[in-house]
N, C-alpha and C positions, 0 to 999 in steps of 0.2 A: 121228577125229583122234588118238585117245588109247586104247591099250585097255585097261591097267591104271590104274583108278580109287582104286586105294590111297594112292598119293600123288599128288599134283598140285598145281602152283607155276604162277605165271600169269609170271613169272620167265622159265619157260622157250621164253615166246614170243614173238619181234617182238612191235610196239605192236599192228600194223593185224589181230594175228592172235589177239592177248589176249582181245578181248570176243566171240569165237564159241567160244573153248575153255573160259571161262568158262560160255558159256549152256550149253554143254552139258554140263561138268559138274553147272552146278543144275538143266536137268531131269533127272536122275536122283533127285531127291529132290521133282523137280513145279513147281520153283522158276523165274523167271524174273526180271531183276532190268530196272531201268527208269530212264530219263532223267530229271534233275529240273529244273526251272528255277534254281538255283544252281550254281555250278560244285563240280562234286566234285574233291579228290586225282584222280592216277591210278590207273586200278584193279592192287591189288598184292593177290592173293586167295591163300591153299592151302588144301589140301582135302586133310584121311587121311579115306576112305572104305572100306567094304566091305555086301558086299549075302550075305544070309543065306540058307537054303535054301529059307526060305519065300517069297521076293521080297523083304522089306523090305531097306531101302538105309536103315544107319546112317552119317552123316557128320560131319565136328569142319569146321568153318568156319574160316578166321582168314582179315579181310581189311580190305583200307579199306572207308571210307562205303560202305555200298548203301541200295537202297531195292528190295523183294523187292516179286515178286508172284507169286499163282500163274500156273501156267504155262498160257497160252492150249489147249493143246490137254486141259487140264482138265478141260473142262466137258462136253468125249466119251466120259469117262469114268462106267463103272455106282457110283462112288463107294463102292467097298471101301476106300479107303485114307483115312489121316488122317494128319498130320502133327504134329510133336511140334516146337516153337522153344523150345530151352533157352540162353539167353543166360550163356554166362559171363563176359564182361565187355562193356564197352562200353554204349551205353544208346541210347534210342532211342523213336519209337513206332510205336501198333498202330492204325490206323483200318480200320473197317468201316461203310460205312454212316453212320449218327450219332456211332457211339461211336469215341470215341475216348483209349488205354491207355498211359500211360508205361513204357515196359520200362526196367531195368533190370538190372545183375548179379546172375543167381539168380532171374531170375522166366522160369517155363514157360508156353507158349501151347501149344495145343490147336487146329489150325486143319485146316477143310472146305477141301479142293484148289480142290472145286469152285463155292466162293465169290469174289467180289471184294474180298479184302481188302489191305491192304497197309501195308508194314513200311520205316517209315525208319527207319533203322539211321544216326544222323548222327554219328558215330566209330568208330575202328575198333574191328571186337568181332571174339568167338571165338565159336562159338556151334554145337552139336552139333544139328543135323538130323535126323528119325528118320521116314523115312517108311514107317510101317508096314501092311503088306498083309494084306490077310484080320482086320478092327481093324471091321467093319461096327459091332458093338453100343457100340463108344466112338464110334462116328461118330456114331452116333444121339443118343448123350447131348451129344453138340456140337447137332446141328441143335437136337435140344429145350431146347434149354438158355435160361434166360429173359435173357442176356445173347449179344449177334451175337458178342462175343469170349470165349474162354473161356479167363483167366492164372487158375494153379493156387496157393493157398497154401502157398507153400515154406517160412515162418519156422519152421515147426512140424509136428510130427504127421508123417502118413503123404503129405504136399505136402517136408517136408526128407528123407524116406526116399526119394521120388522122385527129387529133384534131385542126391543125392546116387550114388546107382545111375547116373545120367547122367554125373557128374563121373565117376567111374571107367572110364567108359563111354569117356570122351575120353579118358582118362590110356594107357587099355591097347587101345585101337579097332585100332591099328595092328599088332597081334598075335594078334588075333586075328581066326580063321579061319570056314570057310563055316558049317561043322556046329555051330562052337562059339556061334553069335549067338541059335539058336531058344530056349534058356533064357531068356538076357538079356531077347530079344522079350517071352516068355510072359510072363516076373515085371514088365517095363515097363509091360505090358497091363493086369494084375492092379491093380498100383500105379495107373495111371490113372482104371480104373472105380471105384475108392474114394476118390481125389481128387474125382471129379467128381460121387458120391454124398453128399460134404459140403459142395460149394460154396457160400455167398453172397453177399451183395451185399455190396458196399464199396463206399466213396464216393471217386469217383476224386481229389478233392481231397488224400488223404490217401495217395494211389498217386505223385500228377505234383511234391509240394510237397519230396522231398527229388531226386530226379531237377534239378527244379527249382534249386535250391542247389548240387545239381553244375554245373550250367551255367551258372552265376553265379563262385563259384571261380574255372570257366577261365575265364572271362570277366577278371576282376582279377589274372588271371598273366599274361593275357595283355596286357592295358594295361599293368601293371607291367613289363613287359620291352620295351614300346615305348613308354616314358614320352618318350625323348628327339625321337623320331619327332615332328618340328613338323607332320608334316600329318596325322596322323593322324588317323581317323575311324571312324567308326561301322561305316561298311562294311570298313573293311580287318578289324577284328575279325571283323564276320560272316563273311568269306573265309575268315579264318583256322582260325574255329573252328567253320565249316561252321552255323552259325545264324544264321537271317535277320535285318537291321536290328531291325525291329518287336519279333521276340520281346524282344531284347538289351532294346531301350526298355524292353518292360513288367515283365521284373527287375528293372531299377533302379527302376523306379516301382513295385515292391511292395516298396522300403525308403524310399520319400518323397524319391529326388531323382531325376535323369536321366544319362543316357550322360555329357551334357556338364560338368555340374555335378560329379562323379565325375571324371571324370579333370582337371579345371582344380583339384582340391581338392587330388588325387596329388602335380599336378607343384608345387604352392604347399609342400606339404608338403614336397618333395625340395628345395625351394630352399630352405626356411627352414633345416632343416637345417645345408645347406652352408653359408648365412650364419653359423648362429652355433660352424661348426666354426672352431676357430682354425689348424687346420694349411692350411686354405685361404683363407687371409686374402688370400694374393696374387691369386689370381683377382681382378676384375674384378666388380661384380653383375653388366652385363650379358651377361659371359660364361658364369655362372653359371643364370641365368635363361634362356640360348639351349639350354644342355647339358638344360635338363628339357624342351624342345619350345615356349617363347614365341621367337616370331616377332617380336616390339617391345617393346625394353623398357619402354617409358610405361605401355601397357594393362599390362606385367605390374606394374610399381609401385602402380599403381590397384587391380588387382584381389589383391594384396598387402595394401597397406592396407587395403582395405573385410574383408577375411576376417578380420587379424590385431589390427587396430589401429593400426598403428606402419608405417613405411617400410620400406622393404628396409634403406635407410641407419642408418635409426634401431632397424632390429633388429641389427643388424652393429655396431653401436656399443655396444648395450647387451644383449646376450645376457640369456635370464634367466638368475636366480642358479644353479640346479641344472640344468646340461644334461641331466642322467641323468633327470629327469623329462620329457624328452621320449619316453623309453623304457619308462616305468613304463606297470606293466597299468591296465588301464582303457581307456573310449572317448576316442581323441586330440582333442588340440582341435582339429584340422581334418579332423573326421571331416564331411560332407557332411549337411545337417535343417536341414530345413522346419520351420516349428511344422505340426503334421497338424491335418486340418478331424476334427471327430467323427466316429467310425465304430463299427460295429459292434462286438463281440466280439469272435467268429468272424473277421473281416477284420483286428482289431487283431492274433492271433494267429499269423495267418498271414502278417502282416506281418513281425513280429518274429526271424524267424529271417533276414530277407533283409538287415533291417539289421545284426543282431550278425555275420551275415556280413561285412560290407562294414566296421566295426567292426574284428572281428579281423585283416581281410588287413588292412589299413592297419596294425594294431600290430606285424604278423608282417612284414609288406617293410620297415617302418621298423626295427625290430630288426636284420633281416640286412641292412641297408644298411651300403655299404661305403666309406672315401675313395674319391671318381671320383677317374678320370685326368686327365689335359688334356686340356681341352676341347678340340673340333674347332675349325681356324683359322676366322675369317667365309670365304665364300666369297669369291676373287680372292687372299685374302693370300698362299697361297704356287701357286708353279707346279706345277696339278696332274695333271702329265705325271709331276712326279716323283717314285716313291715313298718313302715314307718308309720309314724302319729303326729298330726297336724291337731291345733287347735287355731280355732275360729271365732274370736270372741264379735259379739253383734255389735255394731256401729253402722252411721248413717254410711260407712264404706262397705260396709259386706252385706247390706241387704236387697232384696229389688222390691217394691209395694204394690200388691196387689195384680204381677201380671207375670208371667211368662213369656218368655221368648230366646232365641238361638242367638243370637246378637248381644246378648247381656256378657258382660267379663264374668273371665272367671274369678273368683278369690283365690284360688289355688290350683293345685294342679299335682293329681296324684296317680299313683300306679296300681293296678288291680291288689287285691290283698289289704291296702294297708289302711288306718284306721283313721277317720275323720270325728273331732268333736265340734259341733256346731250348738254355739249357743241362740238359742231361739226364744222370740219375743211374742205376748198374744198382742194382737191388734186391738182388745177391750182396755189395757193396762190404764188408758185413759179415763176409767169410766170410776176408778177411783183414785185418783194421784197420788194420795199420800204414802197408799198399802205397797202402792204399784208400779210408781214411776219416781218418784223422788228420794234424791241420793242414788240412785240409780245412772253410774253413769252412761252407760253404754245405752243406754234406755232411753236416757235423757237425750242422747246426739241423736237418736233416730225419730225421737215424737216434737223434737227442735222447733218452734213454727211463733214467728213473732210476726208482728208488721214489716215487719223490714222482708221477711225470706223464712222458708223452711228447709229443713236440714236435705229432707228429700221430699223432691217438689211430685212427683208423678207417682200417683196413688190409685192405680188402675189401671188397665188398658183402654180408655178415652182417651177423647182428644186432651192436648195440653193446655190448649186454650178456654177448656170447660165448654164450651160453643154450645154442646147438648143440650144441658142440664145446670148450668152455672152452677156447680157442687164446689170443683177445684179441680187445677191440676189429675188426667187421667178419670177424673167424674166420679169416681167410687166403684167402678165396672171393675171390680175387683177387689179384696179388701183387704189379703194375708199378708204378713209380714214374713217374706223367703228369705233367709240364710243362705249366701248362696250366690250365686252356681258352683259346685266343685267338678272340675275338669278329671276324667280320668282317662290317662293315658291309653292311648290304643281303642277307646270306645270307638264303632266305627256303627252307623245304620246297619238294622240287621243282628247283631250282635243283645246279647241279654245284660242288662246289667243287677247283679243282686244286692239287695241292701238288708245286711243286719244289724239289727239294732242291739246293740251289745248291751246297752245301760239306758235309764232317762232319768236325768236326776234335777231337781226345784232349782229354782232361782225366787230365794227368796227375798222378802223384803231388804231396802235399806236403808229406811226412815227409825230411827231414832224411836221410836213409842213402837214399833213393830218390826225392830231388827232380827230379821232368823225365823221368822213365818213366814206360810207359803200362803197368798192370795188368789184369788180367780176372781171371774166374771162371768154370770148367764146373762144375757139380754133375748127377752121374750120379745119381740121385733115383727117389723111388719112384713119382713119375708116369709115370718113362720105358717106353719100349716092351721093353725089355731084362729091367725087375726080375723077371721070374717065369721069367726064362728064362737063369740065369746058371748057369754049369758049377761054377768054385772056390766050396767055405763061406770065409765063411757065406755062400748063398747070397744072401739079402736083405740089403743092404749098402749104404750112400751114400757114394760119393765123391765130396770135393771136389779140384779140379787148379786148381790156383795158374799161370796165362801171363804172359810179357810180350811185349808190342807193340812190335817195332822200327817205328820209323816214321820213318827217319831213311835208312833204304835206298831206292834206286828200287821197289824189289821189296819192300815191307814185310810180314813173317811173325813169326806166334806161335811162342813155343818155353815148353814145360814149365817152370816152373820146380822144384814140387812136388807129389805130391797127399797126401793125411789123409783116413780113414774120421772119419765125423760121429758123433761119441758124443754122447750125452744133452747139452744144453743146456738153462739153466736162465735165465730175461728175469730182468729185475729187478722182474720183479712175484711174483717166486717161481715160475710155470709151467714146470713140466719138457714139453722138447720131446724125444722121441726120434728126431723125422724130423723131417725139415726142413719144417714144415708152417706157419709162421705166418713171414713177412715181415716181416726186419728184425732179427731177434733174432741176435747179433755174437757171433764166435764163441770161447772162451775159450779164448787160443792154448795155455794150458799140460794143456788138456783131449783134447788132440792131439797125435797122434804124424806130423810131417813124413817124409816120404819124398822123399827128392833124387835126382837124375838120373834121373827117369822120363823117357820118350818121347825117349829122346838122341837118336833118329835122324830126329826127325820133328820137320819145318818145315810150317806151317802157314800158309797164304798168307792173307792181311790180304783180309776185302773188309768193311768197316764200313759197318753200315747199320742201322735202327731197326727192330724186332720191331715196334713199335705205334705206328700212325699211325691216327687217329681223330679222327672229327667225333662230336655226342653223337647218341646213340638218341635217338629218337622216345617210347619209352616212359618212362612214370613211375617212379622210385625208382632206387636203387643198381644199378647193371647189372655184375656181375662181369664185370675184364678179362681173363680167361683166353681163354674160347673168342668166337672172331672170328664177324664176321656184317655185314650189308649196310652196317654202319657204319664199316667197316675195323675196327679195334681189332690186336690181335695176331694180326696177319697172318705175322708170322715166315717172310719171303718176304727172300731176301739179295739180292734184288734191288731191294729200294726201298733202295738207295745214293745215293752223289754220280751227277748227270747226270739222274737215273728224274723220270717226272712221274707222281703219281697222284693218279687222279678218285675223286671219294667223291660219294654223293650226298648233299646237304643234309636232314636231317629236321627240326629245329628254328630257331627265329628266329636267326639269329647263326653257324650253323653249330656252331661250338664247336669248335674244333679244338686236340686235343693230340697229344704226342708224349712217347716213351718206351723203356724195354725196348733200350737202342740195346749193340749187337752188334758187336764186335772182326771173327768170322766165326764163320759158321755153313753146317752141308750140308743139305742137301735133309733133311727126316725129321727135324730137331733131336734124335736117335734118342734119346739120353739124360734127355731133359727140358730140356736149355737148349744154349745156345751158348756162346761166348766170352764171358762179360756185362759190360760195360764201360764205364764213365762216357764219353758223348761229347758232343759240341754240336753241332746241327743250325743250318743255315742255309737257314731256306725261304723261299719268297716266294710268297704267297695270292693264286689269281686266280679270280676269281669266275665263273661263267660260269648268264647267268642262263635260266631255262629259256623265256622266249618268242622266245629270239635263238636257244637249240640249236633250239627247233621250226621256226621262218623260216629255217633252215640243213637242216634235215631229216639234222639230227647223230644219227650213233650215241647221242652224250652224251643227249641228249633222253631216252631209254628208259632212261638208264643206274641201275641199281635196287643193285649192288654195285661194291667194289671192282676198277680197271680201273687197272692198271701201263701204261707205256709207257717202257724204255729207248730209248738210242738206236740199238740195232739190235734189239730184237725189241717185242711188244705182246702182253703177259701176264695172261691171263684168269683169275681168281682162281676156284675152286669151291671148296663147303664141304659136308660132310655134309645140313646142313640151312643153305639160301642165307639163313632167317629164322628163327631156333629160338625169338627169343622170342615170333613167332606162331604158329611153328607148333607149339610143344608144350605153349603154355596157363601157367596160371600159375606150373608146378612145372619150366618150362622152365630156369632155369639148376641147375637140379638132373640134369632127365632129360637133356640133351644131352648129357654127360658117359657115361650108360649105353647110350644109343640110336645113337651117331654110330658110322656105318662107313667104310672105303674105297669100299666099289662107291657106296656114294651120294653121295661127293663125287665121285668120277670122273663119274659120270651129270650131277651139277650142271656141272662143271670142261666137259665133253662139248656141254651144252644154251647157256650162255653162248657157247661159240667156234662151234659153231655161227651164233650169231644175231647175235654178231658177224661173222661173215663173210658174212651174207647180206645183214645192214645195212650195212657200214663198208662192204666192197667189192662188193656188189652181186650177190652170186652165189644161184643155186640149190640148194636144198635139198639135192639130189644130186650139183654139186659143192661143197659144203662136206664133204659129209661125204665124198667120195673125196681133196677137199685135206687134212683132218683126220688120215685116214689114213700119206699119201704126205710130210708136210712138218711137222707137227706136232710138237712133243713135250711129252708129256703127264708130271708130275713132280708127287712126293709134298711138296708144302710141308714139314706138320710131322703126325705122328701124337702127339700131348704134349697138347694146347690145349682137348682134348674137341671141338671142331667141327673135325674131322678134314680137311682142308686137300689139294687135288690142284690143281697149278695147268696151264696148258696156255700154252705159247711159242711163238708163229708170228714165225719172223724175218721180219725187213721185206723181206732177200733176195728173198722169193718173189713181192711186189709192187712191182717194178722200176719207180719212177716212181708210185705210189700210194698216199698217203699214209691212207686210209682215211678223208680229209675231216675229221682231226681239227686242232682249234683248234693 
């Protein structure tokens, strides 16, 4: 099916054709993976592989849920190989027999092919494979071994010198070659037999009990982000976070209350609150009491009182005297206990961590709790054919800088259909103040930044400490100004979310000498594709070109106004900038020297449109918005304009979707590092498209795993170096995609997606796709700037006269 096993994306294949391309890449490592009684994700796997001179077959895994087993034709085997499961993240476990092992991130297993073992993996993990050949005398120390499972102590000793060889193993797998593995093997080998000559016994209690506490965690993020959810249940959690009802129960029951007790404590909590916020005084209680998921307000009054004391009415009346001590540390008073019957020690001990858990998140979501919106109307009050319209105006409260992530608030919170307007800011607006930022004030609260404080202090996904790079706050690992998050109702993982862009209309000036013009910014920068390759000194150089936007013509175009080479810049936190490397920092007009009448002869045609449109990752922690990936982000595609629809897929509850980075005009290749960059305001309208309606439609959308444009005359397939780089290059991923990403590999990605669209949407044969691909296609360089290097592929709709490719 496949013959180079270096890289492999499960991406690159229709649905019905995923789980044989799969099985056959994991027997190459003996592996077979297996049906469970819960419903899993869809499978979304890649694999950097290579196989050595001696036979062994080293592999990096990153994928959703599995549950492994060896591979049936295993057991015909004279058992020379053994197998090596180095988990780097994700957790999971190892049953054999009786026993049965909590994995973890950073614990090695040691497993016989030709036993009947088996590995749920119930998250998605990364996790390097090593099936090593001619390995007989470590096979033998597995079979003799006084435990059926054999995990290697990695905290320490010659078990972290191991895992650490492995971690390197995955960092550089991909570079390396046939000859070069048999060292690595030898010293792997080495490393093992002396693991396995110190092993003992441990008590698995002491293996499952913090594994255990991670699954509790997600368990309270994930209630807390479906507090408002009146039906929610026991089971939708387990769906969600792939663990069965029953386990869920005996977590909460190894902190002395239940599933139910637990979340009716949450939402009591999130009422109280709002009761004795005074800026929601006009709400209603039982409006109030519907937004946290009660269903009547009688039983909620009831069960109000029995918790609190006092009525909903009569907590609303009389607040206590220190609200701030509803946020003070310590266990809250509606923290969820039992008086406990006597117990053990041992049992008390191991209790205790389950409850200081369930403790903490209650003080940690009550902390980052924020005013709700308005509440959703009762069901019947308004007509809901029609949707609603929200505006969003920009302030240092509705933006996030430079980074992505599933943990950011929402600003609002809306319902499939109805209409979002988001005003959006460029992050160059600095680079002239007067055109750009002054008088401005929604502009002004977000670029805010004195000695004392800035408005918004994290301006990337770095650290906050700057620790890297002493840039600032977040380090600059990231640079866009997102609008945003907007929550839409019912988004669930799996499910599509489409974004039309209805309108994009300027924000222009509000200085006084240039009120009612429209401004930008190119800056020729040292991320561009040009800097190492310029003819005039000094050769290494940054320019910035000052545009203005007619927009008042049929025909609207940029023209020059000026450009300034970038000299040293200095924030107001004292940091000298020599390049334009940290986000935000305005630039000191008298520290520049203007150049007028450049590009006199050159008219620039207008086509405005936003660099980054995004729903949030899937993954945990700050996600830099630079380089783009299956979640859109900065896509830098001038074709998600007025008129364009684009499908994203959903990863998290809510979808999460912002907007950003919005562009005057820009070419293919954004060659210099940016475009025109320029404050604009989007007008979309969110339509949810949920994934058991795309399956019963037998929709393209159904598979749909990236970024999918549709103008109104073509339907544009987005490819990227790497279609998923935060799985697939492990944890140093927004680092290495930046040094790893090429053109032939987004071409190849850009190539496998239009493919599988055409074989799905319109029905065709492997062999006419790719003779249409050829003959009618055209295949085009996004943006080389973004690090996930960017080739996108355009099939006008010309070529399907009367077929619309069965899209929504």
């Amino acid at each position: 099916m496949h013959n180079d096993l270096r890289r492999f994306s499960t991406s690159a294949f229709p649905a019905e054709l995923r789980q044989g391309a799969w099985s056959e890449v994991l027997e190459q490592v003996l592996l077979a993976n297996a049906p469970v009684a819960h419903a899993l994700p869809a499978l979304d796997g890649h694999v950097v592989s290579c196989r050595s001179s001696l036979g062994s077959v080293f592999a990096v895994l990153a994928s959703s849920p599995q549950v492994l087993l060896p591979h049936a034709a295993n057991t015909r085997r004279y058992g020379q190989a053994v197998l090596v499961l180095a988990l780097l993240s994700g957790s999971g476990l190892a049953i054999d027999g009786g026993q049965t092992l909590a994995l973890a991130a950073g614990d090695i297993l040691l497993l016989d092919p030709a036993q009947a073992w088996r590995i749920e993996l119930n998250t998605e993990f990364r996790a390097v494979v090593v099936r090593l050949e001619s390995a007989s005398f470590v096979l033998r120390l597995v079979r003799t071994g006084v435990q059926e499972l054999d995990k290697l102590a990695t905290a320490g000793g010659v078990g972290a010198v191991c895992l650490n060889l492995v971690r390197s193993v995955a960092d550089e797998l991909g570079s390396l070659g046939l000859h070069e593995l048999p060292p690595v093997e030898a010293t792997l080998t080495e490393l093992l037999v002396a693991c396995l000559s110190q092993r003992g016994d441990r008590t698995p209690a002491e293996d499952t009990t913090s594994v255990q506490l991670g699954h509790l965690r997600r368990v309270c993020r994930a209630i807390e982000s479906r507090l408002g959810d009146a039906g929610l249940n026991i089971d939708d959690i387990g769906r969600q976070e792939d663990l069965s009802p029953r386990y869920i129960q005996k977590l909460f029951k190894s902190s002395d209350t239940t599933f139910g007790e637990y979340l009716k404590a949450r939402r009591l909590e999130r009422c109280r609150l709002d009761l004795i916020n005074p800026a929601l005084a006009h709400f209603s209680i039982s409006e109030l009491c519907f937004r946290w998921g009660f269903n009547d307000a009688a039983n909620f009054s009831r069960a109000f009182t029995a918790r609190f004391g006092q009525s909903p009415r009569a907590c609303r009346a009389q607040p206590p005297r220190d609200v701030a001590e509803q946020q003070r540390r310590g266990r809250p008073t509606g923290t969820p206990r039992r008086v406990p019957a006597a117990r053990e020690p041992a049992a008390e001990a191991r209790r205790s961590p389950f409850a200081h858990l369930l403790g903490d998140h209650a003080r940690y979501a009550q902390a980052l709790a924020l005013t709700p919106k308005r509440a959703a109307p009762p069901a019947g009050a308004a007509d809901a054919s029609m949707p609603s319209h929200y505006y969003i105006p920009v302030s240092d409260k509705t933006v996030h800088w430079g980074w992505f992530g599933r943990s950011i608030r929402p600003v609002v919170s809306v319902r499939s259909g109805d209409i979002v307007t988001l005003e959006t800011l460029t992050q160059h607006a600095g680079d002239d103040r007067e055109r750009m930022l002054d008088g401005d004030a929604g502009a002004e609260s977000v670029f805010r930044w004195t000695p004392e404080g800035k408005a918004v202090d994290r301006r990337g996904a770095g650290p906050m400490d700057a620790s890297i790079c002493g840039r600032g706050a977040g380090e600059g690992f990231g640079v866009h100004i997102c609008t945003g998050p907007v929550h839409v109702h019912g988004a669930e993982p799996g499910d599509v979310l489409e974004i039309r862009i209805l309108d994009i209309l300027p924000r222009t000036s509000c200085h006084p000498k240039h009120h009612g013009r429209l401004f930008g910014s190119n800056a020729a920068a040292w991320w561009g594709f040009h800097y190492s390759d310029m003819l005039t000194e000094p050769k290494q150089r940054e320019v910035v070109t000052i545009y203005e936007v007619e927009t008042t013509t049929d025909k609207p175009v940029a023209r020059a106004v000026y450009n300034y080479r970038w000299t040293p810049q200095t924030d107001p936190y004292g940091v000298r900038h020599d390049t334009i490397d940290y986000p935000g920092v305005v630039v000191d007009e008298a520290s520049v020297q203007k150049q007028y009448g450049v590009l006199a002869k050159a008219e620039v045609p207008v086509r405005p449109h936003f660099g980054v449109l995004a729903v949030a990752p899937r993954e945990a922690g700050p996600v830099d918005s630079i380089p783009p990936a299956y979640f859109g982000g900065n896509l830098d595609n001038w074709r998600a304009g007025k008129g364009t629809r684009l499908f994203l897929p959903v990863s998290v509850p809510g979808a999460l979707f912002s907007a950003g980075d919005p562009h005057a005009s820009q070419g293919d290749s954004e060659l210099c590092g940016t475009a025109i960059e320029c404050s604009l305001t989007g007008v979309f309208q969110l339509v949810l498209h949920k994934r058991a309606t795309l399956l019963a439609q037998d929709s393209y959308l159904a598979e749909l795993n990236h970024p999918f444009l549709e103008t109104p005359d073509e339907w544009v397939l987005q490819g990227f170096s790497y279609p998923n780089y935060l799985a697939e290059l492990g944890p140093q991923a927004q680092t290495q995609v930046y040094k790893k990403s090429s053109m032939d590999a987004a071409m190849r990605d850009a190539f496998r997606k239009a493919r599988h669209y055409l074989m799905k949407a319109h029905g065709l044969s492997e062999d006419e796709a790719i003779s249409l691909l050829s003959v009618a296609v055209d295949f085009g360089i996004t943006q080389v700037v973004d690090g996930n290097i960017g080739v996108h592929a355009v099939i006008r709709k010309a070529v399907f006269p009367g077929d619309d490719g069965a899209m929504p």
